[in-house]
N, C-alpha and C positions, 0 to 999 in steps of 0.2 A: 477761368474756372470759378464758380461760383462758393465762398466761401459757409461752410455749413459747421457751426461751433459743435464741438462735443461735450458729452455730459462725464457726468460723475461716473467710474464703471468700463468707460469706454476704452478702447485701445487703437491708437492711431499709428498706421505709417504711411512715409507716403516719399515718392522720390520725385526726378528733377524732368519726369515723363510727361506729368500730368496723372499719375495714379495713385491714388486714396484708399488706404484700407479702413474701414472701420470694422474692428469685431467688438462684441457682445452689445451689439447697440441694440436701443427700441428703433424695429422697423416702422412703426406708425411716425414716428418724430422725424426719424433720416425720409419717410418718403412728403412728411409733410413740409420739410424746410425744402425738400428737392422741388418742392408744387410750388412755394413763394417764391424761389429764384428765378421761375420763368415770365418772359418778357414780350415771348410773341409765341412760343408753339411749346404742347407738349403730349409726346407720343408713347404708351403705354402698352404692354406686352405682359399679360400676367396669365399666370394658370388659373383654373375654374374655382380654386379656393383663396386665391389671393384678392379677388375682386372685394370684399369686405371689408378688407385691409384697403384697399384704394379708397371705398366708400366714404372708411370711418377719417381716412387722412383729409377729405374736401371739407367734412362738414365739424372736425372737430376742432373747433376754436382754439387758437394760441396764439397771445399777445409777441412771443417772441417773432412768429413769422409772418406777421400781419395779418394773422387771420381773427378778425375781433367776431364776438358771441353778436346775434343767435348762432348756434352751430351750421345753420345753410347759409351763412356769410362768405365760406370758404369758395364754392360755388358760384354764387353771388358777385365775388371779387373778378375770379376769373373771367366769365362774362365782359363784368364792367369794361375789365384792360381788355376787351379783345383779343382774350386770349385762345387762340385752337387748341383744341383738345380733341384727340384721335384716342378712341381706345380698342385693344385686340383681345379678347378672351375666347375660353370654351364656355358657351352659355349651355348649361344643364341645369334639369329641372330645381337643384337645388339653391342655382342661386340666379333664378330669374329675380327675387324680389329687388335684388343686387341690379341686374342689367336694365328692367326696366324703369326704375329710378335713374339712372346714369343716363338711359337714352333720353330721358326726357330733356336732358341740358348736351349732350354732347354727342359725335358720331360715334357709334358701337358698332364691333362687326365681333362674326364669329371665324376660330380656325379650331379643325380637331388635331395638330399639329403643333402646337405650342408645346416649350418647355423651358421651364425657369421663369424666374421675373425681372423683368426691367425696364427701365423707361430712359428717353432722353427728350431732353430740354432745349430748345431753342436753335436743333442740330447740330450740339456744338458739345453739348454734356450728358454723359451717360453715365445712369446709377444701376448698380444689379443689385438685388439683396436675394440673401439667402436667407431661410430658415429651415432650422433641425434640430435635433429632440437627440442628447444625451442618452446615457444608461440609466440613470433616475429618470427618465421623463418631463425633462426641464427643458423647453425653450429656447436656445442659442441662435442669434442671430448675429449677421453681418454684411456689410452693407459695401459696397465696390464703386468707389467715382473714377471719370476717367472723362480726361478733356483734348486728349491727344488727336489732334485734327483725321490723323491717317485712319487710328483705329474706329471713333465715331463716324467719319465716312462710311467705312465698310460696311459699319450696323446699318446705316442707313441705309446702304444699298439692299441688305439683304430684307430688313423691316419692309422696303417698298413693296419687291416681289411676295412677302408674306402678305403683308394685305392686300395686294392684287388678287390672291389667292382666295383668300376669305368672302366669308357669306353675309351679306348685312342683318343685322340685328332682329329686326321686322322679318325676315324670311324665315328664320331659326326659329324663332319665337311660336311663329304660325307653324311651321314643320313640328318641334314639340305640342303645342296645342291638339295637332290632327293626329299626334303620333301615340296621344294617352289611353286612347280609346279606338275601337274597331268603326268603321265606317256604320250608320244607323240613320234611321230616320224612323221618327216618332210621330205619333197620331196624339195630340192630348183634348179632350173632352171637357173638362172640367176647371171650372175657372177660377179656384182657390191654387189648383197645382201649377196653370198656369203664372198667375200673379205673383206665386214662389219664383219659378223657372225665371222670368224675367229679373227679378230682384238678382238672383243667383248670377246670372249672365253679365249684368252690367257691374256688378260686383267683379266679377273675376276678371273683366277687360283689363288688357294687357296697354294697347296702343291706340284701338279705334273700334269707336261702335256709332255705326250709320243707320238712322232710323227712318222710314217712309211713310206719313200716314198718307192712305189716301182719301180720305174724307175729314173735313172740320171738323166734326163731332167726334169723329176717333180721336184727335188731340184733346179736344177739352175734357174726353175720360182719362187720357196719360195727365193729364195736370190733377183734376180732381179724384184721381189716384195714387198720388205722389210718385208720378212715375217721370214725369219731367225731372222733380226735386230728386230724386236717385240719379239722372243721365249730369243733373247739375253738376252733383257731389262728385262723379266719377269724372266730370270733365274740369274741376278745381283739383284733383289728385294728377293731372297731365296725359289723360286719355283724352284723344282727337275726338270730338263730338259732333256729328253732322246732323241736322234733322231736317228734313222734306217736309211741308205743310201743303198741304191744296189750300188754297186760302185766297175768296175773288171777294170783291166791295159789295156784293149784292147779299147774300145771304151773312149774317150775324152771329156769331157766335154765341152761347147759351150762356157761358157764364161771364160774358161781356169781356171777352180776352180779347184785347186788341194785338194788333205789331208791336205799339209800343210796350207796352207791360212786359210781353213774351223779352226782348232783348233786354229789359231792367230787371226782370225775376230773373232770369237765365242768361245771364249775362258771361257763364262761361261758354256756353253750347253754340255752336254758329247754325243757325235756322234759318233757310233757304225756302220760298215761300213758291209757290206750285199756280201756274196762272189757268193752265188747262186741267180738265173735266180729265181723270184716270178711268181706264174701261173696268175695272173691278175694284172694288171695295178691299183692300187689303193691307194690312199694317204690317209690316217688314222688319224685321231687327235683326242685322247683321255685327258680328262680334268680329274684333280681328279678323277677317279675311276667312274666319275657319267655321265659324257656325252661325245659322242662321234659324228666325222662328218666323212664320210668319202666320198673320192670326187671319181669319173672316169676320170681318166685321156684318153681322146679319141684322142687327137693329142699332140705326145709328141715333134713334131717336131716344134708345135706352139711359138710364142716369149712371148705374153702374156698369162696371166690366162684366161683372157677371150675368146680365141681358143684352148686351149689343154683343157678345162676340159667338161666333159659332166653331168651328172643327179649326184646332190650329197645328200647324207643322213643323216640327223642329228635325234638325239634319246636318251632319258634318260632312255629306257626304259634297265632295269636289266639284262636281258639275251642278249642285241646285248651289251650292253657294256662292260660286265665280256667275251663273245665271242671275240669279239676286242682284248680287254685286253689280254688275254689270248694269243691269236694269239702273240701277240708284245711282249707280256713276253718267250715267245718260242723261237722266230726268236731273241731276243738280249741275252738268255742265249747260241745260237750257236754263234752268231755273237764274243762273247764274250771267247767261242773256240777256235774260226778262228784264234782270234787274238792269242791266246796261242800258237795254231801250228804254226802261222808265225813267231813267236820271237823263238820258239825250233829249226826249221830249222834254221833260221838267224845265232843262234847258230853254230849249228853241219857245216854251209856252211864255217864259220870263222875259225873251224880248219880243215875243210875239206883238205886244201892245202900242211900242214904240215907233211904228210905222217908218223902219229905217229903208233913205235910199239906196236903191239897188243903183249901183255906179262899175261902170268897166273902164279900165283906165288902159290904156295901151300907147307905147313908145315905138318906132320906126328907128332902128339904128341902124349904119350903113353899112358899109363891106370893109372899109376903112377906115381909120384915121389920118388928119396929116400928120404932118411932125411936128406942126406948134401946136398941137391936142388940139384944134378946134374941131368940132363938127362936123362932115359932109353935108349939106343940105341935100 
C-alpha cells in the first residue's frame, strides 16, 4: 500500500488489514498523492459535483508529489508514464466544461447510477473520500485507503459491471446538446447573422466539427474571413477538426493558398483535399453530431461572404444531421483514398526511371528428402 504522508490537522488510524482512516483531511491533497502513487492504471468513480475536485487534483502542481508547475504537468506526467486513466461520472450540463477538458486526455463515460467518490489505483488500492458540511457550514472531509487484496477485488468486480453499464462520454454530451432545445430548423437570409451563427457554433464545440466546402473559392472566403482561424483556435482547445476541400492542380486559387500554407497556417485542423467535381455548390458545417448549417454558395466568384453565399440552413433536427454526417463521412473516407493512390504512384513514378529487370526466379523441390539431407535430383 501506497504510503500517503499526513498534514497538520489530520487524524490517522489504521490497523493490520490494510485500512487507513484519514479524517478532516484536504480531499484535493489525499486525491492528489493517491494520483502520484499510481504506476500503471487508475480508475475513478465520482458524483457529478466531484468531477472539479478530480480536475483541480491533475493540474494543480505539488513539488511533494511530483507534480511540478505549469499546472497541466499533472496530466502531462500521467500520459508520459503510460499511465490509463478510466473515469465514471454523471455528466450534466453543469459540469460539461469539467468532462470535456478530461476527455480530451482520458476515457470518460457517463452513469446516472453513481454514488459516493472513489477511485482505485493500480487494482490493488482503493481510496473513498467523503465530504459534508457541519452545523456552521464548514467543510469536513475524510478520506478511506484500503489495500486488502479481498476487498479491492470485489470493487473491482463491481466497478467492471458499472462501466459496462455506462454511456460513453461523446454520446451524453450529444444527447444533452439535442436535449437543450426543441427539434427546429432555420432558414437564414442574411449574411451578418449568418457570420454570427458560425463563430457561435465553433465556439461552443464540444468534441468535433466537420466542415465540407464544396468549391475552392468557398475555402478561400472561410480563410479571408477568418473563418479557418476560428476552426484553428477551436481545434488548439482539443476539438477534432475535419475539413473537406475540393481542390484539383488545374484551376488556382485567388488568394494563392496553396496545400502547403493550408497544413502550416492550420496546422491544428486535419484538411482532407476532395479530387472529384461535387454536384452542388454547398458548404456544410456539422457540430458535434448534433447540428448542422449548411450554406449555398450562389457566387463563387464573389470576394466577400456576403455576395457568394445565398439561402443557408441550420437544424438539430436527427435525420438532416446523421444525412450531413454521413455525406462527410463518405466523401473523407474517399478523400482519404485519393490520398493513398497518390503516395502509391509517387511511388512506383520514383523507380519508374530505373529501368529495373523484371526477373522470375523459381526452385523445383522434391517430395523427399534423404537422410544425409542431400537433394533429390
Amino acid at each position: 500500500m501506497a504510503t500517503h504522508t499526513p498534514y497538520e490537522g489530520t487524524k490517522v488510524s489504521e490497523n493490520t488489514d490494510g485500512v487507513r482512516l484519514v479524517s478532516h483531511c484536504d480531499a484535493l491533497q489525499s486525491l492528489g498523492d493517491f494520483i502520484a502513487s499510481a504506476s500503471k492504471s487508475l480508475d475513478f468513480f465520482l458524483e457529478a459535483d466531484s468531477l472539479a475536485l478530480l480536475s483541480d487534483a491533475l493540474k494543480s502542481p505539488s513539488q511533494a508529489r511530483g507534480m511540478l508547475s505549469p499546472p497541466t504537468d499533472g496530466i502531462a506526467i500521467l500520459k508520459a508514464r503510460g499511465i490509463r486513466v478510466r473515469i465514471t461520472t454523471q455528466i450534466l450540463k453543469h459540469n460539461l466544461p469539467h468532462c470535456t477538458e478530461l476527455l480530451k486526455h482520458f476515457e470518460l463515460s457517463h452513469s446516472n447510477s453513481l454514488s459516493g467518490n472513489f477511485a482505485i489505483s493500480d487494482d490493488n488500492e482503493y481510496l473513498a473520500f467523503f465530504i459534508s458540511t457541519d452545523g456552521d457550514g464548514v467543510k469536513k472531509n475524510s478520506a478511506l485507503y484500503l489495500s486488502n487484496p479481498q476487498f479491492v477485488s470485489s470493487q473491482l468486480y463491481l466497478c467492471e459491471i458499472a462501466r459496462a453499464a455506462a454511456v460513453p462520454a461523446r454520446q451524453r454530451i450529444s444527447e444533452l446538446a439535442k436535449g437543450t432545445e426543441e427539434e427546429f430548423m432555420k432558414t437564414i437570409r442574411e449574411p451578418a447573422i449568418l457570420r454570427s451563427l458560425i463563430s457561435e457554433l465553433v465556439t461552443s464545440a464540444i468534441f468535433e466539427i466537420s466542415v465540407l466546402f464544396s468549391t475552392k473559392r468557398s475555402f478561400d472566403t472561410a480563410v479571408r474571413e477568418s473563418i479557418l482561424g476560428e476552426l484553428e483556435d477551436a481545434a488548439r482547445r482539443g476539438v477534432n477538426v475535419k475539413i473537406l476541400v475540393m481542390y484539383d492542380d488545374v484551376t488556382k486559387l485567388d488568394e494563392g493558398v496553396t496545400k502547403e500554407m493550408i497544413t502550416t497556417d492550420f496546422s491544428a485542423v486535419r484538411v482532407n483535399f476532395l479530387q472529384q467535381f461535387l454536384p452542388t455548390k454547398i458548404t456544410t458545417l456539422i457540430i458535434d453530431q448534433a447540428k448542422s448549417l449548411t450554406i449555398e454558395v450562389k457566387d463563387e466568384l464573389a470576394e466577400k461572404l456576403d455576395g457568394s453565399i445565398g439561402i443557408s440552413t441550420y437544424s438539430n433536427s436527427e435525420s438532416t444531421v446523421f444525412s450531413n454526417n454521413s455525406i462527410f463521412d463518405s466523401l473523407w473516407i474517399q478523400s482519404e483514398l485519393d490520398k493513398q493512390n497518390k503516395a502509391r504512384q509517387a511511388y512506383f513514378q520514383l523507380f519508374k526511371g530505373f529501368k529495373l529487370k523484371s526477373e522470375v526466379y523459381s526452385r523445383k523441390w522434391s517430395e523427399g528428402i534423404p537422410q544425409n539431407g542431400s537433394e533429390t535430383k
